[in-house]
PDB file of N, CA, C and O in Angstrom:
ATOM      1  N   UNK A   1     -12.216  28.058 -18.903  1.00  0.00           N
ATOM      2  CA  UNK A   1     -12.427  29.064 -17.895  1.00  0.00           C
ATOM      3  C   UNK A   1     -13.841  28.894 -17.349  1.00  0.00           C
ATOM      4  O   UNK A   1     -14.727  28.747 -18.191  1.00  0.00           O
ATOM      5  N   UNK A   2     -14.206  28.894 -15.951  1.00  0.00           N
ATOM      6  CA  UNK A   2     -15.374  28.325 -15.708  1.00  0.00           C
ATOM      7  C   UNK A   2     -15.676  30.249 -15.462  1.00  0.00           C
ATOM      8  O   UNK A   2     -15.112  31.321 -15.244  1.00  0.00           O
ATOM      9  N   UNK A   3     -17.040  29.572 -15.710  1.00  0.00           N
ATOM     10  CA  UNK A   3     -18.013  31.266 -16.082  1.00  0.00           C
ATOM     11  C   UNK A   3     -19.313  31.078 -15.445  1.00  0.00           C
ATOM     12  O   UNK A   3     -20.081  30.195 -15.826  1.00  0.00           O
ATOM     13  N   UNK A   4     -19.658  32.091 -14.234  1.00  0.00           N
ATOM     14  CA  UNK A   4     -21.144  31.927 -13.682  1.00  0.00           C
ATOM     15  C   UNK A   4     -22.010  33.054 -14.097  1.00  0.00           C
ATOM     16  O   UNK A   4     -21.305  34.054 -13.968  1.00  0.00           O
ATOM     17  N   UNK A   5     -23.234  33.420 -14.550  1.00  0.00           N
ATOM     18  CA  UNK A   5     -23.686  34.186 -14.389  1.00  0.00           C
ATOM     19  C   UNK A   5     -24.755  34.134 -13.670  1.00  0.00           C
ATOM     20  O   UNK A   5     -25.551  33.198 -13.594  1.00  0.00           O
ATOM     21  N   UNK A   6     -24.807  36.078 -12.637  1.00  0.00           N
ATOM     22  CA  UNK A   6     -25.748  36.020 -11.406  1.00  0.00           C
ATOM     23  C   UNK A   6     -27.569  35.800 -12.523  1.00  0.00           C
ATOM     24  O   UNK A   6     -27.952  36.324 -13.569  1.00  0.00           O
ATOM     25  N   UNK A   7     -28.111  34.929 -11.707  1.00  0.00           N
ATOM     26  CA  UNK A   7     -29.372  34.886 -12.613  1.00  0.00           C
ATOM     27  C   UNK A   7     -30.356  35.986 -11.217  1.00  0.00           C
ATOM     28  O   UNK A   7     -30.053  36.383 -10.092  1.00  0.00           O
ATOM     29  N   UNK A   8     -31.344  36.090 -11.925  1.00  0.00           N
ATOM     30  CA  UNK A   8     -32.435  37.012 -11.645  1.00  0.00           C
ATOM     31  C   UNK A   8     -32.498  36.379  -9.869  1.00  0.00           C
ATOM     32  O   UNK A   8     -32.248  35.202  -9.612  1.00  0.00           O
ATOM     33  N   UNK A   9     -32.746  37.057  -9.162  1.00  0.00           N
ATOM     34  CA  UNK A   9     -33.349  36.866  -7.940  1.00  0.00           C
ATOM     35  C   UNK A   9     -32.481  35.609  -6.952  1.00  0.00           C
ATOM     36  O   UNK A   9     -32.951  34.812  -6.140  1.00  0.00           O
ATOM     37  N   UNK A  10     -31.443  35.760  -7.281  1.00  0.00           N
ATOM     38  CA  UNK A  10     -30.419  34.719  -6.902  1.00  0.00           C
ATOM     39  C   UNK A  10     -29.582  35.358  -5.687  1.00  0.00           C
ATOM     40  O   UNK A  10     -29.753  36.551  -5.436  1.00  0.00           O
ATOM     41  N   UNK A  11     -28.742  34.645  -4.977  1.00  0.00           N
ATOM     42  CA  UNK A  11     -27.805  35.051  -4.068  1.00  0.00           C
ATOM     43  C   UNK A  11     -26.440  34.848  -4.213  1.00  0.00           C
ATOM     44  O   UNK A  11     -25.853  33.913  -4.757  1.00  0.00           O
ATOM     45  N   UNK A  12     -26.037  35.765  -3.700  1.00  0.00           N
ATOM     46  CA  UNK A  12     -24.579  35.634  -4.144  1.00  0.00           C
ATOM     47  C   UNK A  12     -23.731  34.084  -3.584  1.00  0.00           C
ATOM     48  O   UNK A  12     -22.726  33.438  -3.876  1.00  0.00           O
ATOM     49  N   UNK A  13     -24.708  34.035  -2.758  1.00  0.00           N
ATOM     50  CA  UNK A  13     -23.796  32.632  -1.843  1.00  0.00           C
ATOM     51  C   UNK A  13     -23.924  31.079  -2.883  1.00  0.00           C
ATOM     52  O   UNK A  13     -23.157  30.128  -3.032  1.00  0.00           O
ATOM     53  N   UNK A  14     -24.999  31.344  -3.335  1.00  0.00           N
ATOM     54  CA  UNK A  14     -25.474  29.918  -4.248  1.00  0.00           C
ATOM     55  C   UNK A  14     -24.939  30.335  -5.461  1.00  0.00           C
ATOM     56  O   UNK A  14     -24.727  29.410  -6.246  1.00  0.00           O
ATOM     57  N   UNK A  15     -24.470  32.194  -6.109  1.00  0.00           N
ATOM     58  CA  UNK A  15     -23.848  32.015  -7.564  1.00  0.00           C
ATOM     59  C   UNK A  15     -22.689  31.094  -6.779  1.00  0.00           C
ATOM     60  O   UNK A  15     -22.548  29.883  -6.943  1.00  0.00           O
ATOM     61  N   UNK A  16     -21.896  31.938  -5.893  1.00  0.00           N
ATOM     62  CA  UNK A  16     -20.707  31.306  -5.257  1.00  0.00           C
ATOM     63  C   UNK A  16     -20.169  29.685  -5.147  1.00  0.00           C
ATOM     64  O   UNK A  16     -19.093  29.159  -5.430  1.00  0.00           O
ATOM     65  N   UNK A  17     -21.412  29.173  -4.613  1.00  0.00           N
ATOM     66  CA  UNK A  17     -21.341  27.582  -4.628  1.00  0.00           C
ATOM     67  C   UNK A  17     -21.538  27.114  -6.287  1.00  0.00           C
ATOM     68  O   UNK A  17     -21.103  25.974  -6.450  1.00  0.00           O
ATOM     69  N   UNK A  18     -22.030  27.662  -7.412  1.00  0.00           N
ATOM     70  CA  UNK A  18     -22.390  27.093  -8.679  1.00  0.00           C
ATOM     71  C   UNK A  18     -20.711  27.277  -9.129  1.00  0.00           C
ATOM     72  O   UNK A  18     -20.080  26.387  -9.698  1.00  0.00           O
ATOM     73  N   UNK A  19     -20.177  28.537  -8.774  1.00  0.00           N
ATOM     74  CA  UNK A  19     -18.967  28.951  -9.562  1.00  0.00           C
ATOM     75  C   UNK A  19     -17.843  27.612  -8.552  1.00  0.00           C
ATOM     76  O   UNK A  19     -17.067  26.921  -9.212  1.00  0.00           O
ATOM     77  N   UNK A  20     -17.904  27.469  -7.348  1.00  0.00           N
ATOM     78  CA  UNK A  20     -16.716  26.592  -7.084  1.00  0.00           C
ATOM     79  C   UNK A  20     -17.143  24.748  -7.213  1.00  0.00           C
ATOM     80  O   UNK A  20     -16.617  23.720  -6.785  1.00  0.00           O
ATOM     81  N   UNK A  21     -18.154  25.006  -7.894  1.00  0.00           N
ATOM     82  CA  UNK A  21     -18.414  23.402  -8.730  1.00  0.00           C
ATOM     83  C   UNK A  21     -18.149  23.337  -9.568  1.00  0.00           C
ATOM     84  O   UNK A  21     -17.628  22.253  -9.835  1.00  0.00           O
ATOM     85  N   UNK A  22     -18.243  24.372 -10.732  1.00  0.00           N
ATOM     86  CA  UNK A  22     -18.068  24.341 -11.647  1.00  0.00           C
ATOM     87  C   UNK A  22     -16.495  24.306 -11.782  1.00  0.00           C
ATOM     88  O   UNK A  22     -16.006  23.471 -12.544  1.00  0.00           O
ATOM     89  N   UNK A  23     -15.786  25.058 -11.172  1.00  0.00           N
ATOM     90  CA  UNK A  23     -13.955  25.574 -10.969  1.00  0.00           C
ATOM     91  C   UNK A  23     -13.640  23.943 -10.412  1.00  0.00           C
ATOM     92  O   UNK A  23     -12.733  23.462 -11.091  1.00  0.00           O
ATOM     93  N   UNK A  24     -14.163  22.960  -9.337  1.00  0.00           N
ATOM     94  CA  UNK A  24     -13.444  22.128  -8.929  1.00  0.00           C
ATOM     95  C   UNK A  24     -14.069  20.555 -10.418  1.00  0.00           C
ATOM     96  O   UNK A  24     -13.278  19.773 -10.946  1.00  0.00           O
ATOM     97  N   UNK A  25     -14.931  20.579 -10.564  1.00  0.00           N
ATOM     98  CA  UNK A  25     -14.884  19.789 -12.103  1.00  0.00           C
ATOM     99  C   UNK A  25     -14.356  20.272 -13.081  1.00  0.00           C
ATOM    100  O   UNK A  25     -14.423  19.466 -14.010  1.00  0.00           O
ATOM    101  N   UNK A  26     -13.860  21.181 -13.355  1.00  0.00           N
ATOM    102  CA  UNK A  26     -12.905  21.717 -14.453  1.00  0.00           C
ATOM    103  C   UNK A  26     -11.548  21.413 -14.207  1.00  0.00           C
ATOM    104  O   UNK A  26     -10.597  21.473 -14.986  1.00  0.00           O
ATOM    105  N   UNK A  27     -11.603  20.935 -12.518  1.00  0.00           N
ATOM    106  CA  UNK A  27      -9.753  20.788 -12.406  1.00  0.00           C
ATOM    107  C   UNK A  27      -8.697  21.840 -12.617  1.00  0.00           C
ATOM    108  O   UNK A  27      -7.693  21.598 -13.287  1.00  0.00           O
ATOM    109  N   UNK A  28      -8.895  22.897 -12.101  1.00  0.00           N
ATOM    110  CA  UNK A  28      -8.368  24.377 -12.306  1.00  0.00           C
ATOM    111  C   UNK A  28      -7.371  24.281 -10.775  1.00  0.00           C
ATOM    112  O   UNK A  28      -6.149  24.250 -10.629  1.00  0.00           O
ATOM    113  N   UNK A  29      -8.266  24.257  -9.985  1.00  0.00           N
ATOM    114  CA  UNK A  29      -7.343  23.860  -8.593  1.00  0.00           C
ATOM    115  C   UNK A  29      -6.262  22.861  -8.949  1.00  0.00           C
ATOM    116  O   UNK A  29      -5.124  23.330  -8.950  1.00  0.00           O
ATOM    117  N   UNK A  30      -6.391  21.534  -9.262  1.00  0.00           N
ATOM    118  CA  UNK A  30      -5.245  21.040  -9.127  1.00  0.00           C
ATOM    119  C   UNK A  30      -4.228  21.337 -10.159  1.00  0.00           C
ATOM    120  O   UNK A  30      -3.075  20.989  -9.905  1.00  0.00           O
ATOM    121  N   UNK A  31      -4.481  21.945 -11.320  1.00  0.00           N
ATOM    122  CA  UNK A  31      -3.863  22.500 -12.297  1.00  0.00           C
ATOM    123  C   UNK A  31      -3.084  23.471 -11.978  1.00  0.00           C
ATOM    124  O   UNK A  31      -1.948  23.455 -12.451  1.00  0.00           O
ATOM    125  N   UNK A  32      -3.534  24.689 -10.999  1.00  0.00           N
ATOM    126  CA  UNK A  32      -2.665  25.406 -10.531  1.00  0.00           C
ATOM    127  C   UNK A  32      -1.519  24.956  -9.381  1.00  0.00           C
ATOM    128  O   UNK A  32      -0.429  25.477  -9.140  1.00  0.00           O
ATOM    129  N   UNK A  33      -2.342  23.498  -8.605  1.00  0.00           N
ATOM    130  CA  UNK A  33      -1.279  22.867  -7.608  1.00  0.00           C
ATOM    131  C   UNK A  33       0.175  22.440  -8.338  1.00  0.00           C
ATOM    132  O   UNK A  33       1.326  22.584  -7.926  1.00  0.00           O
ATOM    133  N   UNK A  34      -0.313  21.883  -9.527  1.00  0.00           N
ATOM    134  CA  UNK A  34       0.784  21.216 -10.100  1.00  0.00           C
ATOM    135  C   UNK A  34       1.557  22.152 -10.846  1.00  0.00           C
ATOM    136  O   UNK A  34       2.690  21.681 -10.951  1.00  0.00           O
ATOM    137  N   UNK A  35       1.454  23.545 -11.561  1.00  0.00           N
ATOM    138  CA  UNK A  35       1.939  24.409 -11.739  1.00  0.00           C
ATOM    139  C   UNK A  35       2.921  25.199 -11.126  1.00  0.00           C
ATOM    140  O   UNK A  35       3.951  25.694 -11.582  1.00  0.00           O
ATOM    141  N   UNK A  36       2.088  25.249  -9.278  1.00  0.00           N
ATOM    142  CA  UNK A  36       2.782  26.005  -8.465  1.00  0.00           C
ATOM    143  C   UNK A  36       4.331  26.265  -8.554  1.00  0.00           C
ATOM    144  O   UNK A  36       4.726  27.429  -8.626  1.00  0.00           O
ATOM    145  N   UNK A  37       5.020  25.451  -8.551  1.00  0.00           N
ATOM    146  CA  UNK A  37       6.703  24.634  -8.471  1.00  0.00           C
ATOM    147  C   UNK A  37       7.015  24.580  -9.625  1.00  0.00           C
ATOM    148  O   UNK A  37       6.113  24.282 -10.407  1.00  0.00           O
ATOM    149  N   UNK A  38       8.358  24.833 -10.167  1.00  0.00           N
ATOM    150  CA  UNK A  38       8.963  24.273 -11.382  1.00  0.00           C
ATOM    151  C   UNK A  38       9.597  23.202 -10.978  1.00  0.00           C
ATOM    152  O   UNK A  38      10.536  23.041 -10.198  1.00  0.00           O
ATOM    153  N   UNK A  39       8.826  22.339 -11.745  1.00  0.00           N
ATOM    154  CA  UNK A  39       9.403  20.704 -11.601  1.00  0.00           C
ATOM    155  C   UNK A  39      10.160  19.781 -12.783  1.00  0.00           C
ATOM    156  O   UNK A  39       9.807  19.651 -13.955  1.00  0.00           O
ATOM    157  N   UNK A  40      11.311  19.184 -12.104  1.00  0.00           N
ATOM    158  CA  UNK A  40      12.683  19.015 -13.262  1.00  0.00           C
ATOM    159  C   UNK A  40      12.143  17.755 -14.068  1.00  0.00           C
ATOM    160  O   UNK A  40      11.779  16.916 -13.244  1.00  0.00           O
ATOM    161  N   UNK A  41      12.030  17.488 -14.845  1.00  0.00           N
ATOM    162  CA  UNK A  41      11.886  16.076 -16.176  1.00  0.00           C
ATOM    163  C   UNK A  41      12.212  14.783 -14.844  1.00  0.00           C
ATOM    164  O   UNK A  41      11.534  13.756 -14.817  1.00  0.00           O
ATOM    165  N   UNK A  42      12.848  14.935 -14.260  1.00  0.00           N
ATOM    166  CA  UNK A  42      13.350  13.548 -13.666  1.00  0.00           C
ATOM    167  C   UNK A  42      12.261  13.542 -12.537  1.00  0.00           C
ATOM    168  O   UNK A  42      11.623  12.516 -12.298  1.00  0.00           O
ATOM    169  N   UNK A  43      12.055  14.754 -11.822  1.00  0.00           N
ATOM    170  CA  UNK A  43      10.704  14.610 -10.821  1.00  0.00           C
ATOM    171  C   UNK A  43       9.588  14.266 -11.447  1.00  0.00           C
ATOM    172  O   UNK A  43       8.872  13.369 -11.003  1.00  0.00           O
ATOM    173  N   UNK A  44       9.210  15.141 -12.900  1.00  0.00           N
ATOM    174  CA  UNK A  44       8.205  14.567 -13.163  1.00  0.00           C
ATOM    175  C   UNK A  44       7.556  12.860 -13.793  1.00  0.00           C
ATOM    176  O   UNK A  44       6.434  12.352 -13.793  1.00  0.00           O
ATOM    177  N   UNK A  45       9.066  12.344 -14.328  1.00  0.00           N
ATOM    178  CA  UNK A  45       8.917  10.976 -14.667  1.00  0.00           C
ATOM    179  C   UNK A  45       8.478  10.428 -13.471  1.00  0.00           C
ATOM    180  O   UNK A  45       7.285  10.155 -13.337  1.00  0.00           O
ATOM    181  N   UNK A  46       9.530  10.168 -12.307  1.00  0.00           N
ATOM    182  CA  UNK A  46       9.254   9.573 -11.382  1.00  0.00           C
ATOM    183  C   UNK A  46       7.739   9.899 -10.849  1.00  0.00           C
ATOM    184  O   UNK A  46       7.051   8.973 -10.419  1.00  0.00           O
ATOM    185  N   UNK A  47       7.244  11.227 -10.888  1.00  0.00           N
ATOM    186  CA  UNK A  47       5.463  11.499 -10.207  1.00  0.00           C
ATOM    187  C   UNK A  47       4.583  10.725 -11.833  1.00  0.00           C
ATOM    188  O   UNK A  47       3.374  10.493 -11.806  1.00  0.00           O
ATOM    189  N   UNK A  48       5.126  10.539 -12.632  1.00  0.00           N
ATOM    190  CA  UNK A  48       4.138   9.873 -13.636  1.00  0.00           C
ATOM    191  C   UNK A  48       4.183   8.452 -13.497  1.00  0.00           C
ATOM    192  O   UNK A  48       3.185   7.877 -13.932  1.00  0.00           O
ATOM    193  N   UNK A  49       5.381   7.492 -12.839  1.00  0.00           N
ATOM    194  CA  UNK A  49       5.673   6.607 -12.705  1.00  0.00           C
ATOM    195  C   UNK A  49       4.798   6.146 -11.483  1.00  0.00           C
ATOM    196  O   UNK A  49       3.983   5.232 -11.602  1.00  0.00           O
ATOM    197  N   UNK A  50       4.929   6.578 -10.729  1.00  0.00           N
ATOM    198  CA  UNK A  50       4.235   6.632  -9.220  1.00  0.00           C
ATOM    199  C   UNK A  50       2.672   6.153  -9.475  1.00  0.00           C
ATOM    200  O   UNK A  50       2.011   5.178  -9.119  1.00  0.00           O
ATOM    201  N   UNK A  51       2.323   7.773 -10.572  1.00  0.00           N
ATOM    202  CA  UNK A  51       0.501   6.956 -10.666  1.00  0.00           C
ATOM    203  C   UNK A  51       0.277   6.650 -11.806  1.00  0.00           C
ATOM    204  O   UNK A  51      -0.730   7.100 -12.352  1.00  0.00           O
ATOM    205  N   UNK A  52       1.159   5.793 -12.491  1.00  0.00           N
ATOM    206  CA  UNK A  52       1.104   4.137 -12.969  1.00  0.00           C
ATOM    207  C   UNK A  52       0.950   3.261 -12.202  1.00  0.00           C
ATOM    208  O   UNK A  52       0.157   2.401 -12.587  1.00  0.00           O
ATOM    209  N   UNK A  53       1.531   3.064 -10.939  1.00  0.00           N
ATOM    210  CA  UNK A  53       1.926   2.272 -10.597  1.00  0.00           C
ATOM    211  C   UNK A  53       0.626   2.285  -9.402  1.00  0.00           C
ATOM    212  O   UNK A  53       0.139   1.332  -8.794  1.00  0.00           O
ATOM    213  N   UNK A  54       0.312   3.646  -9.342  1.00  0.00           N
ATOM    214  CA  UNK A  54      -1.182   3.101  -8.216  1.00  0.00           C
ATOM    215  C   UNK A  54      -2.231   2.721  -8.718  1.00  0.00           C
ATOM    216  O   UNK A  54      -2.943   1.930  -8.099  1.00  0.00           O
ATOM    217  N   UNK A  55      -2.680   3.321 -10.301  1.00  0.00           N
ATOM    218  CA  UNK A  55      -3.667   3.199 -11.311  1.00  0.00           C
ATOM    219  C   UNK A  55      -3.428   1.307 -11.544  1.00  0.00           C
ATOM    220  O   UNK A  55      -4.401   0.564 -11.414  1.00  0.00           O
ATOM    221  N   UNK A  56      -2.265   0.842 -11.831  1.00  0.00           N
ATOM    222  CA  UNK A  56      -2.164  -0.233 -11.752  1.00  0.00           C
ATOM    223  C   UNK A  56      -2.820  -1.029 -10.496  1.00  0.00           C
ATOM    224  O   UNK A  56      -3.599  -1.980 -10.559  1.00  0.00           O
ATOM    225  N   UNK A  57      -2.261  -0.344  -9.254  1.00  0.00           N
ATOM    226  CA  UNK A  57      -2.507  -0.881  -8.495  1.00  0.00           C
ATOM    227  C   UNK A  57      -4.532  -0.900  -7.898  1.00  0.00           C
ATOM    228  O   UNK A  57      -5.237  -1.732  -7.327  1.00  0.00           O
ATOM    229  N   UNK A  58      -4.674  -0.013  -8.245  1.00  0.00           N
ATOM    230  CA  UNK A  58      -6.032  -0.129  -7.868  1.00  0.00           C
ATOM    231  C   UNK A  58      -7.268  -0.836  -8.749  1.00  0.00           C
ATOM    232  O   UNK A  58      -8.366  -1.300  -8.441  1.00  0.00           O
ATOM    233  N   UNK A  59      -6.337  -0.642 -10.330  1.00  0.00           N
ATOM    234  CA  UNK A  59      -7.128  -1.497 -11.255  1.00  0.00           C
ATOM    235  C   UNK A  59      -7.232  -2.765 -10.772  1.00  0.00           C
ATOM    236  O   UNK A  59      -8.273  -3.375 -10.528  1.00  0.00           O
ATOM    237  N   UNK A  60      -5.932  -3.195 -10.624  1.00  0.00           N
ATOM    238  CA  UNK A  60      -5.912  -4.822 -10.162  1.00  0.00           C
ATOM    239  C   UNK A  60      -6.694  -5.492  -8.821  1.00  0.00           C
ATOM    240  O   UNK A  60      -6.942  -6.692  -8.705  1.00  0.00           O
ATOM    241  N   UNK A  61      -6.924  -4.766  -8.139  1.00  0.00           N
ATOM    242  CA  UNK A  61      -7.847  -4.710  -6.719  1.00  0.00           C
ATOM    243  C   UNK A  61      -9.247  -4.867  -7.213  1.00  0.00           C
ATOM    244  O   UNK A  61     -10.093  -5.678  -6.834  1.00  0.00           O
ATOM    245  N   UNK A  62      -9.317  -4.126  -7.946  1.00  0.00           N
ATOM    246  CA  UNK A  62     -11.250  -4.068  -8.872  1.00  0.00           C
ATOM    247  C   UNK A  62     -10.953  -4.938  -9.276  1.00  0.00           C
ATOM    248  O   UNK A  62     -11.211  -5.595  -8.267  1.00  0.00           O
ATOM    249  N   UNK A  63     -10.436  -5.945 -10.218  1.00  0.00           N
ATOM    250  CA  UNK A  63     -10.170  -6.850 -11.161  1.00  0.00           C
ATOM    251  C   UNK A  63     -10.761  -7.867 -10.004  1.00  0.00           C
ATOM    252  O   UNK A  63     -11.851  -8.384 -10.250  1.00  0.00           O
ATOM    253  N   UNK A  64     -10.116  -8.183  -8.770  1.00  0.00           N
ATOM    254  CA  UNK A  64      -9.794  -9.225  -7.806  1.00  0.00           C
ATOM    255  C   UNK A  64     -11.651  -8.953  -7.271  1.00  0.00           C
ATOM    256  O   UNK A  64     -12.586  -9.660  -7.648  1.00  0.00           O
ATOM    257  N   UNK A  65     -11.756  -7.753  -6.333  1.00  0.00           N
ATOM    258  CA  UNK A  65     -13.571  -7.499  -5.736  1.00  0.00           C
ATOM    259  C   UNK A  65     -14.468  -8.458  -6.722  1.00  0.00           C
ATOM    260  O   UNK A  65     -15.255  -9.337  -6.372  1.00  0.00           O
ATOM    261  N   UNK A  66     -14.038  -7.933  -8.405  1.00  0.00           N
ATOM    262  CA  UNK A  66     -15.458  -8.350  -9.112  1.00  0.00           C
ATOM    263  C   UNK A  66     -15.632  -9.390  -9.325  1.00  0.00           C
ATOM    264  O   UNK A  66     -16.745  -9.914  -9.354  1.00  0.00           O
ATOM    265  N   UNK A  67     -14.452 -10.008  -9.550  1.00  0.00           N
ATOM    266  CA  UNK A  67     -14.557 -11.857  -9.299  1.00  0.00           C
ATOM    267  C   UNK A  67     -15.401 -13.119  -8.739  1.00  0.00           C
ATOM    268  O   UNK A  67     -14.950 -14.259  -8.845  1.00  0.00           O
TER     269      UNK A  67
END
């Protein structure tokens, strides 16, 4: 759970910006994206299959650049 506290002489706009850095490196947003929907075993293989297959694909691209 990301947690800000207002410090002394601070603004609400900069707690604001500390709290949605902290919320988007915690991965809370996309956690709730992927939550949103109930998604069936067969959608989710196929979306785990998918980024295998780009993780693959982009590894192998770095592999090829560093050469």
């Amino acid at each position: 759970m990301a947690q800000v506290t207002l410090e002394e002489n601070e603004g609400i706009e900069s707690a604001l910006r500390r709290f949605k850095r902290k919320v988007s490196r915690a991965g809370i947003f996309q956690d709730m994206k992927k939550h949103r929907y109930f998604e069936t075993p067969p959608e989710k293989r196929k979306r785990k299959q998918l980024a295998r297959h780009r993780q693959r694909r982009w590894s192998s691209r770095r592999a090829r650049q560093s050469s």
